[in-house]
N, C-alpha and C positions, 0 to 999 in steps of 0.2 A: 826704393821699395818701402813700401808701408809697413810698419810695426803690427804686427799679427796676436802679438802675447794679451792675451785679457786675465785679470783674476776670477772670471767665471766663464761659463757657456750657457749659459740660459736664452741667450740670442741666438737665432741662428748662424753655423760659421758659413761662411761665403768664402767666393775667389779673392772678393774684391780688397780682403785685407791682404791680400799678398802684392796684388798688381793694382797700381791705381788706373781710374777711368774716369775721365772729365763726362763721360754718360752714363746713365741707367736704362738699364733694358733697350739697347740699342741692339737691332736686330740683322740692319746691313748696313755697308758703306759701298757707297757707288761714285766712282769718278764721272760728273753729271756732263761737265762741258771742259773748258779749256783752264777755271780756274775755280771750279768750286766743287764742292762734295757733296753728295747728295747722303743724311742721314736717314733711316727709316726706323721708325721706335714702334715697337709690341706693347702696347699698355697694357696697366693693371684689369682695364675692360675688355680685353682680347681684340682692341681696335686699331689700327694701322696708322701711323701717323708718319708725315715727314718734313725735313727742312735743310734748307741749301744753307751752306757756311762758305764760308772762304778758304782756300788752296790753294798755296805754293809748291809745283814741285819741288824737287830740292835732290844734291847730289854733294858728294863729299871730296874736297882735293888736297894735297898733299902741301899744302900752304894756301897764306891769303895773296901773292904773287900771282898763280897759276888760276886762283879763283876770278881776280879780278880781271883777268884778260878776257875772260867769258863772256860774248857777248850777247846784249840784253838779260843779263842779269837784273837782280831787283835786289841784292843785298847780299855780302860776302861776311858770315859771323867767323870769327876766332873762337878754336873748341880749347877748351885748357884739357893741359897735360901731354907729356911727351908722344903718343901716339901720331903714328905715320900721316892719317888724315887731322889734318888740323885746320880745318877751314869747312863751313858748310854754308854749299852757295845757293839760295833761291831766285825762281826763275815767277815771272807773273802769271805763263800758262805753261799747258804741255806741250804747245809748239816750239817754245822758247827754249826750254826744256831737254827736248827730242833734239833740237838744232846745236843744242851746246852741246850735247856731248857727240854729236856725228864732231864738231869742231875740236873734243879734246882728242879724240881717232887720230884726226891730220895733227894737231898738236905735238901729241907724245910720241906715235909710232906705234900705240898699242890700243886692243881692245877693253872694253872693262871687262873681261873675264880672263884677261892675264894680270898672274902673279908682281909684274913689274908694273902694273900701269901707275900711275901717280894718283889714281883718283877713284873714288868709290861711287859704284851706280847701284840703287838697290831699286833694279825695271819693276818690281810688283810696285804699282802706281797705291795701290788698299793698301798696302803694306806704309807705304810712305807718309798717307796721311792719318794714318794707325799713331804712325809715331809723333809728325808731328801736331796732332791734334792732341795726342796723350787719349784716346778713343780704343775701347777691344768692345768685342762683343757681348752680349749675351749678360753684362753685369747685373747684376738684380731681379737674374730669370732663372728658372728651374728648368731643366730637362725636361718636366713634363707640361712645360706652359710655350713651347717654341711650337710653333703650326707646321707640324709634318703633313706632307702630300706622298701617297703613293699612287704608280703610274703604273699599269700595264697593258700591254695591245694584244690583240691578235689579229692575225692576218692570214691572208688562203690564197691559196699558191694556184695558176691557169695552169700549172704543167703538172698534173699527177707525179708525187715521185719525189719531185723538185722544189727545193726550200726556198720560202717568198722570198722574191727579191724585190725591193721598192719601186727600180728602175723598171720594172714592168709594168704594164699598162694593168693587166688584168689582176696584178699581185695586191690587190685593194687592202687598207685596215678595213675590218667590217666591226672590230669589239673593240671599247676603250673601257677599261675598269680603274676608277679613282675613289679613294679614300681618303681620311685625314685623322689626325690623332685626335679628334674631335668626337670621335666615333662615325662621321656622317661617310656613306657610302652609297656608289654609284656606277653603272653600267649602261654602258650606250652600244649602240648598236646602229650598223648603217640604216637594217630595212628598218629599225622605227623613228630613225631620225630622216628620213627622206636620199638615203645615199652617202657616197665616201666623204664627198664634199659636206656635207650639213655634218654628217659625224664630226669630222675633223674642225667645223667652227664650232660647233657644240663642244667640245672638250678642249677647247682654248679662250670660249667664254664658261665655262665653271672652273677653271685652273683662276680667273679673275675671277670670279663670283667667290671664289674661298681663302682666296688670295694668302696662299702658302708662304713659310718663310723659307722652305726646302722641299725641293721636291725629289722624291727617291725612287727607286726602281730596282729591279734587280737584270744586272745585267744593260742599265741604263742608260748610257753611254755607247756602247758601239751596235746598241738594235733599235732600242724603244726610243727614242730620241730622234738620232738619224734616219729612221723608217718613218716618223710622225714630220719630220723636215722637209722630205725628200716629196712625201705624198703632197703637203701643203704646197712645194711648189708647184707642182702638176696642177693644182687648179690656181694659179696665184694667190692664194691665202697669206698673208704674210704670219709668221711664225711666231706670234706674239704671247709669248708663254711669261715673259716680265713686265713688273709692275709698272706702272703707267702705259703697257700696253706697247711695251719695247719687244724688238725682234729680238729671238735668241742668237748668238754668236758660239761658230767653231771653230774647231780648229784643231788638228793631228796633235797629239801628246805623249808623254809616257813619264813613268816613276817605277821607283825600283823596291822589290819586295827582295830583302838577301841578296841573294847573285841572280834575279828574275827581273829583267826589264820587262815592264807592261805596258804597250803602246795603246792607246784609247784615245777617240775621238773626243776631246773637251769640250763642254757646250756652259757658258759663263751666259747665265738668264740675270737679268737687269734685275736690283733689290732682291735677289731670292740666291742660294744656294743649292749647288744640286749633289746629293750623295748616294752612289753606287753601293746597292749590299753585297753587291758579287764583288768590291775592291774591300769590303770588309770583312766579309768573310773569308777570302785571301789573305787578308795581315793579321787575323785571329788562327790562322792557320799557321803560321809562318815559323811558329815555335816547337807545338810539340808538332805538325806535319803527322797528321791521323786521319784528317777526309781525303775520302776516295774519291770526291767529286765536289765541286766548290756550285755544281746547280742550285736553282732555290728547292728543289724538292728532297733534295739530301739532305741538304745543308739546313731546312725545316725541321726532319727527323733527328738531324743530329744535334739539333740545340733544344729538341723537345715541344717543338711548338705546333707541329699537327698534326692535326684535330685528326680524333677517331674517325669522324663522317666524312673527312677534306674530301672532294670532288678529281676526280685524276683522271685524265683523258690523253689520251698518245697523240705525238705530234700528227704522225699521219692520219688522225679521227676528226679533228678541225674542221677541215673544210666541209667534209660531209657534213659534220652535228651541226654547223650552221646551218643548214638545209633542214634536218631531219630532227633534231633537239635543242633546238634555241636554249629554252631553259638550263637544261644541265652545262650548257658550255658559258653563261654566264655565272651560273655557283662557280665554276672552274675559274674564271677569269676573277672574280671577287676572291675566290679562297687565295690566286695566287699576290694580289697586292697584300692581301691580310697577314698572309705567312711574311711577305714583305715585311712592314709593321713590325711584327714581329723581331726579326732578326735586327733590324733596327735598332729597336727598345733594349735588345741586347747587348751590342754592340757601337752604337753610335755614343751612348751617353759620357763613355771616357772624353774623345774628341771634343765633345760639345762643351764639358769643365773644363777641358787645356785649353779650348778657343778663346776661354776668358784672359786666361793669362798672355794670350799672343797676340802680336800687332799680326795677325794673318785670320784672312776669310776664314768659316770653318770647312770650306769646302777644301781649301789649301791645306788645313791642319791634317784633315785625313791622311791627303796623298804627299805631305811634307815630310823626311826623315826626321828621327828624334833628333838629330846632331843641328838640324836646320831648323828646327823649331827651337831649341836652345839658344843658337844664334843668334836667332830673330829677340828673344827674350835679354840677353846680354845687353845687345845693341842699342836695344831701344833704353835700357836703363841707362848705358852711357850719353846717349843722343837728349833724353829726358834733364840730364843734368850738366846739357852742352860742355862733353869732355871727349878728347879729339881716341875717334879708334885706332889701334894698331892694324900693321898687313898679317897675314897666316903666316905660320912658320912653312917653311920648306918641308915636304915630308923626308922622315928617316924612318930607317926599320928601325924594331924592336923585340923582345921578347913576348910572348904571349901571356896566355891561361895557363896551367900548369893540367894536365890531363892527359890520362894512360887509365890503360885497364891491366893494371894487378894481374889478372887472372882470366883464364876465359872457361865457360861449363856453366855448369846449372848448382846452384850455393843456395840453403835455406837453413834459418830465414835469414833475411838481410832483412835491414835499416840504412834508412838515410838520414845523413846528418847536414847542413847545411850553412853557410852562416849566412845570415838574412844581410842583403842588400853589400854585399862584401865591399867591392871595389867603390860606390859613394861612403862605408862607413871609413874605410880605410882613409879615402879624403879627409871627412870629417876627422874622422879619430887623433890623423896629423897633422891636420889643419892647413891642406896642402890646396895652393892658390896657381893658376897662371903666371907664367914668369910677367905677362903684358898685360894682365889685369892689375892693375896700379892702383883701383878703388876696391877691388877685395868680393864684386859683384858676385863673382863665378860664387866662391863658398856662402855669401850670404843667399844667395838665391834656392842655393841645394840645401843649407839649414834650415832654415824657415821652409822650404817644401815638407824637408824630413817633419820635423815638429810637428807638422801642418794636419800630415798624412798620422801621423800616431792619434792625431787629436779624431782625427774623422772616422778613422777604425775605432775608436771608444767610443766616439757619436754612435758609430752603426752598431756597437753592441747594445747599449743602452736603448736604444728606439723604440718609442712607445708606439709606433707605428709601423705599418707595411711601407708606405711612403715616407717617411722621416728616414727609414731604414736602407731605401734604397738609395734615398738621393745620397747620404753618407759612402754608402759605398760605392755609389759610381764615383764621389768627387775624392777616395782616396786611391780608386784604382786608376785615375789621372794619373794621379801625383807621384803612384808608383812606375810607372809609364816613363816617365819624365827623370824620376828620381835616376834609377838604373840605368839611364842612359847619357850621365853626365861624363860618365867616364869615357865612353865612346866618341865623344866629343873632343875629349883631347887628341885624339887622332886622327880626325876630321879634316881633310885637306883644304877643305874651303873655311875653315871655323875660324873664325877672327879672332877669338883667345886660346887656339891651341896649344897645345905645348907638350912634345912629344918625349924631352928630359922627364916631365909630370907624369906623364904615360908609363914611361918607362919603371917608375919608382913607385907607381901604384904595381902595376902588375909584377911585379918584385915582391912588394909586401906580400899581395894575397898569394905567391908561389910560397913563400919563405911560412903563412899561415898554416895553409892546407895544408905545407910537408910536414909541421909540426903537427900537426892533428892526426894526418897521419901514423905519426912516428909516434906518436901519444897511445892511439887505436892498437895499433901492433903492439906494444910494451905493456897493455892490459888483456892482450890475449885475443884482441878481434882479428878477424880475415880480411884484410881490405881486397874488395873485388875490384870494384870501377872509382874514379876521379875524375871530375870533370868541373873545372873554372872555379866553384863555390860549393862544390857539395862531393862526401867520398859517403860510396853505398859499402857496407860490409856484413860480417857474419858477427853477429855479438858475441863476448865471451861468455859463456856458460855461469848460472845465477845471478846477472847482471838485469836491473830495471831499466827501461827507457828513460827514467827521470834521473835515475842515479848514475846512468852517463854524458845527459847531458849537461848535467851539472860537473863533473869528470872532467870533460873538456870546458867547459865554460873556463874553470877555472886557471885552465892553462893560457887563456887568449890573454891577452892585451887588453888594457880599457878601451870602451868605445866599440868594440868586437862583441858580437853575440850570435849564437849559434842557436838553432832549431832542431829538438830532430822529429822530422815532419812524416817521415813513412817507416810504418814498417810492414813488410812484406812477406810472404809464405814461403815466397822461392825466388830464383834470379835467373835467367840467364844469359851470362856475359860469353855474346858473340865473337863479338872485337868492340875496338875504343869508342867511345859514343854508338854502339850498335846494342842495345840488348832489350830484354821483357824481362817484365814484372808481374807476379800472380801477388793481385789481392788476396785479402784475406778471406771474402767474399765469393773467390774465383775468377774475380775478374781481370783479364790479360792486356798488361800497357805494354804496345811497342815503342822503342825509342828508336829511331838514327833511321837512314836514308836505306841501309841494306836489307832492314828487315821491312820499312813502312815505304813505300815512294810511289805518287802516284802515275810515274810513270811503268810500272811494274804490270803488266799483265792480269787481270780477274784470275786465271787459273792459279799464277804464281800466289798472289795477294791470299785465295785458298790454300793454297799448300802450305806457307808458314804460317796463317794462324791455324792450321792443324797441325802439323810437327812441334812448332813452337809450344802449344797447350800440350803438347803430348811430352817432351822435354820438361816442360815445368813441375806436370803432375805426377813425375817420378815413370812415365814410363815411356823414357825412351828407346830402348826395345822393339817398340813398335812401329818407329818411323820409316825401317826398311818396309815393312810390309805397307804402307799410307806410302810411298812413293813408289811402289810396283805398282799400286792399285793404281794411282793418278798416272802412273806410263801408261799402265796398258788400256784406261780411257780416252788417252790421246790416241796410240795406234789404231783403236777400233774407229775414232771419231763417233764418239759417245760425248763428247762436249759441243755443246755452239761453238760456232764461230765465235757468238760475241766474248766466250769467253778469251780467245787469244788477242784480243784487240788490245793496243796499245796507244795512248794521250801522250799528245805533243802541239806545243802553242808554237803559232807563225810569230814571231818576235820583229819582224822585217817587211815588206812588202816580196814577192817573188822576183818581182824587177831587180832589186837590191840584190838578193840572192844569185840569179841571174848573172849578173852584172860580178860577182863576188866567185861566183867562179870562173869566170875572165881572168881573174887575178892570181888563179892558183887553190884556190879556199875547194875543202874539201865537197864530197854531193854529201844532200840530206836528203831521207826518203821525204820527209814531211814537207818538205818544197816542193820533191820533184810531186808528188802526189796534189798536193793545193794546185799545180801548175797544168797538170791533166784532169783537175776535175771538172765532171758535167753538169753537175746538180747543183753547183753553189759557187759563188765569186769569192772565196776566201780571202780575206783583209788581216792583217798584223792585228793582234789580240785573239781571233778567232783559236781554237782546239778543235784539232783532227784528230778520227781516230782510226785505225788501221793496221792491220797484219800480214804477217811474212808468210807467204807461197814460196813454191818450188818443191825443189826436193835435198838442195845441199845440205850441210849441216852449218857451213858458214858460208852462207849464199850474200850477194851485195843485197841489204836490203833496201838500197835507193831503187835496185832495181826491178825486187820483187817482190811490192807490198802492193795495198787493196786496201781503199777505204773503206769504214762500212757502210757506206751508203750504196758500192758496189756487190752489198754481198747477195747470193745467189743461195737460199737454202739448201737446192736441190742440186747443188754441189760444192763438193769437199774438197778445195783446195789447200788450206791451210799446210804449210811445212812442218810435215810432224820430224822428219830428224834434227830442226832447228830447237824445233820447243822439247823438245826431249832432250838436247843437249842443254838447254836452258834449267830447264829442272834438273840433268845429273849436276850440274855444277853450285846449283844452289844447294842440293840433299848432300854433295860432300863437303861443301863448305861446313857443314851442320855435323856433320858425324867428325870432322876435324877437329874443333872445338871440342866436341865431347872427348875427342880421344888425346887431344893434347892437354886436358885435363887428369886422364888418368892418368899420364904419366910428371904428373908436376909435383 
């Protein structure tokens, strides 16, 4: 790793002193043929340039014995140092390649993705010659100098009612809207470009004519994409969205957000990257879990991006205003790439600073775990300085976070206290390494982040610039990215330097920290209400300053520990453990935890605690019984929509799968059985349903008495009002529990 330290910054800092890169402003790498790379470089002139190198795949075995049986090989290195793999053996192409290792299969008895095998396969082929070229991306580029493309279609449906489907004849794209960070923008249209087919060559020759390094969309991936695929082959178009005029490639996928598998259609465009804002605005969500809706037109308002004038038109308006207002439905299709753009610029630019430091496409960097972007980064350092890797430890349990809610009720005011970055300072502070890290990589790579990351938050404050300002702190909110999740890593079952002893004595420390802070908090007179991993919220002690407590506690820490105290608040109310809300000082209401926020939760529910909940904070909860009479007796009248009882649930599976899964015993789910009787739409794994409970039970099966909303019927009321009424007493006593098991504490 590159020595980062300067005695000034008057230059600008870069990735590139963390991670070294035998290239500049290299933009893609492409596996070209059987044994070479294709590089593609972004010049200083915004010009596209490229060049073939030479390629050995390459694979890792557990000695130079086992490597040298390999046949057609082209060279078996010895790695130093103790490590399991100690041999890396190249091959002259990738059939060579692909052949040796189907050969170490019948060899060993094992595949490369079991724990036992003797030999290490790392399949991302980019990833491979990442490493062995000493190549990342993006070195010597800025954020705002990479040629983004934004995509979106629209399409109009031959069945009134019924959502396009591409496999239809009559289901045509008739609008393509592309844009570019460029500023330049564009809109096509079947009838001015002569029909579906001219449309669709038309917007596969200016995707070449602007020759993008990334093309984005929202929702990209399983509509805009595949519907643009789908139509092309209907008239034999070949699908030539990559550079040199290469076909796009796909293929079924999935990665995991938390405990959320999301399955999506992959499409790997030749020299270019493709990034999904609907899979980023899902992993910007994934924390505090506050949008209601991960659409671009939500997910626009809720990041602030549009425009007072934006153009909005209802699915069902489409196909008529192509008929009847051309014009306003191409503002519509332009505002919605631009809101694109937009979330983007928000969003992407962390991604685009880690890609520098990772042997991984940046399209991979997205949809990669932190623990596997780490890896990637380890490995290559060792691989860099040919020293042989170790295997993953076995996993063991362990102890956790340390977290409990004290207290539950509504407490004001609280304050939060926190200690910034705990479990990486805690490493640092003990200088605490991998048992199998033998060079010391792991702590040098998260020190020089830390440093890295202090230095670029003082860049950002300092910035003579709007632009100087940002790029700073996108390239520190990387790093903080990156930073916090080194620890997770050590418990990483696939991690090549885990180490679950390590695990286990960090999260030890920061239990043993917190309790003291705690126990600190209390013997000065505060209230500790909530605890959670790194931060305890409480009630301050009467004549105490924000500053003259955190100094209070600072001085209690350990070196290397530093505490914040980052919020202070009007009021609190603590639900249960990780469940509560916060009233600004301003007024403003943050829910935290799954009970009070969860998009799976009902529109009517979603209303009812943020009115209870604001009515609790602001001292009058008194009024909640009368605000939950009112909301029964709007459902018994059927004074609400329908849409308000609608409830979101993603197909994770195919129905087949499903199907097939209750042959085995697996319980029914309404959102299969429903995907599986639907009329209006071919529902695919990634897709969201949304639908509600009929009948009359008050615990009715709901596999077998729900309603999409695409069946809903204004002009009649089905909806199961003894369901949702028992739905809401249960939520309004949870709520007056809390309160009253507060009085009595």
């Amino acid at each position: 790793m590159a020595n980062f330290f300067r005695a000034n910054h008057k230059e600008k800092m870069t990735n590139h002193e963390l991670i070294h890169s035998a290239y500049e402003r290299l933009a893609a790498i492409e596996i070209a043929d059987g044994n070479h790379a294709e590089l593609f470089f972004r010049g200083t002139d915004d010009l596209v340039s490229s060049q073939l190198v030479e390629f050995h795949p390459w694979l890792l075995t557990a000695g130079m014995e086992l490597g040298s049986q390999l046949a057609g090989n082209c060279g078996v290195q010895a790695l130093a140092g103790t490590g399991a793999m100690r041999a890396r053996v190249e091959f002259p192409d990738v059939a060579s390649y692909e052949a040796a290792v189907k050969q170490l299969k019948k060899l060993t008895g094992q595949n490369p993705s079991s724990p036992l095998a003797p030999y290490r396969v790392f399949s991302d082929l980019m990833q491979q010659a990442m490493i062995a070229l000493q190549a990342r991306l993006f070195h010597g580029m800025t954020f705002r100098e990479l040629r983004r493309m934004q995509l979106d279609i629209e399409c109009r449906t031959s069945v009134p009612g019924k959502f396009c489907d591409a496999k239809v004849e009559g289901d045509e794209v008739f609008m393509v809207a592309l844009t570019d960070s460029t500023g330049f923008e564009l809109c096509l249209t079947a009838r001015e470009c002569g029909g579906e087919a001219a449309l669709l060559q038309r917007t596969l020759e200016a995707i070449q004519e602007r020759d993008p390094d990334v093309i984005e969309g929202h929702n990209l991936f399983n509509f805009d994409l595949p519907y643009l695929e789908t139509r092309c082959k209907r008239y034999k178009i070949p699908f030539t969205i990559g550079r040199h005029g290469r076909v796009a490639k796909s293929r079924a996928s999935r990665f995991t957000i938390a405990e959320k598998t999301i399955n999506y259609t992959r499409y790997d465009i030749y020299g270019r990257h493709v990034v999904d804002t609907y899979h980023l605005v899902r992993l910007a969500d994934n924390t505090k879990r506050e949008m209601d809706s991960y659409g671009l037109k939500y997910a626009a308002k809720y990041f602030g991006i549009a425009k007072p004038d934006r153009t909005y038109v209802e699915g069902n308006e489409i196909t008529n205003l192509y008929e009847t207002d051309l014009e306003r439905l191409k503002r519509y299709n332009i505002d919605d790439v631009l809101e694109t753009d937009g979330i983007s610029r928000i969003l992407s630019a962390s991604y685009f600073y880690q890609t520098q430091l990772l042997p991984l496409s940046y399209q991979n960097c997205v949809i990669r775990g932190n623990a596997t972007r780490i890896d990637g980064m380890l490995c290559a350092e060792y691989l860099a300085a040919n020293a042989a890797l170790p295997s993953p430890q076995a996993a063991v349990p362990f102890e956790g976070a340390l977290t409990e809610a004290s207290q539950v009720g509504v407490f004001q005011p609280v304050w939060h206290i926190d200690v910034r970055s705990l479990y990486p300072s805690v490493i640092l502070a003990k200088r605490l390494s991998p048992t199998t890290d033998v060079r010391g990589t792991f702590l040098t790579i998260l020190d020089n982040l830390r440093q890295f990351r202090l230095q670029a938050k003082d860049a950002a404050r300092t910035a003579s610039t709007a632009e100087e300002r940002d790029y700073y702190s996108a390239l520190q909110a990387s790093f903080k990215i990156l930073i916090n999740s080194f620890y997770g890593y050590l418990g990483f079952a696939q991690g090549t330097f885990n180490d679950y002893v390590m695990a286990r004595e960090v999260t030890a420390t920061g239990r043993e920290i917190l309790g003291g802070m705690r126990d600190h908090l209390t013997a000065a007179g505060a209230a500790v209400v909530e605890m959670d991993t790194d931060g305890i919220y409480f009630v301050p002690p009467a004549g105490t300053t924000v500053d003259a407590m955190r100094q209070r506690i600072q001085q209690e820490l350990p070196p290397g520990i530093e505490v914040e105290l980052d919020g202070v608040f009007a009021a609190m109310f603590s639900y249960k453990s990780k469940n509560y809300a916060l009233l600004e000082e301003d007024g403003h209401v943050i829910l935290r935890g799954a009970a009070l926020r969860s998009r799976s939760m009902e529109p009517f529910l979603r209303r009812y605690v943020d009115g209870a909940v604001e009515r609790i904070l602001l001292g009058r909860a008194c009024e909640v019984a009368a605000f939950t009479a009112e909301t029964e007796e709007a459902i018994r009248e059927h004074r609400l929509p329908l849409a308000d009882f609608l409830q979101r649930a993603s197909l994770n599976q195919t129905v087949e799968t499903y199907q097939e899964a209750l042959k085995k015993g697996k319980s029914r789910q309404a959102v299969y059985e429903l995907a599986a009787r639907a009329k209006k739409r071919d529902y695919q794994p990634g897709d969201t349903l949304k639908y509600y409970v009929t009948g009359t039970r008050k615990k009715p099966s709901v596999a077998d008495n729900s309603k999409l909303d695409e069946e809903i019927d204004p002009a009649v009321r089905d909806e199961n009002v003894a369901y949702y009424l028992d739905r809401l007493k249960s939520l309004a006593d949870n709520f007056l529990a809390a309160l009253s098991q507060q009085a009595v504490q």
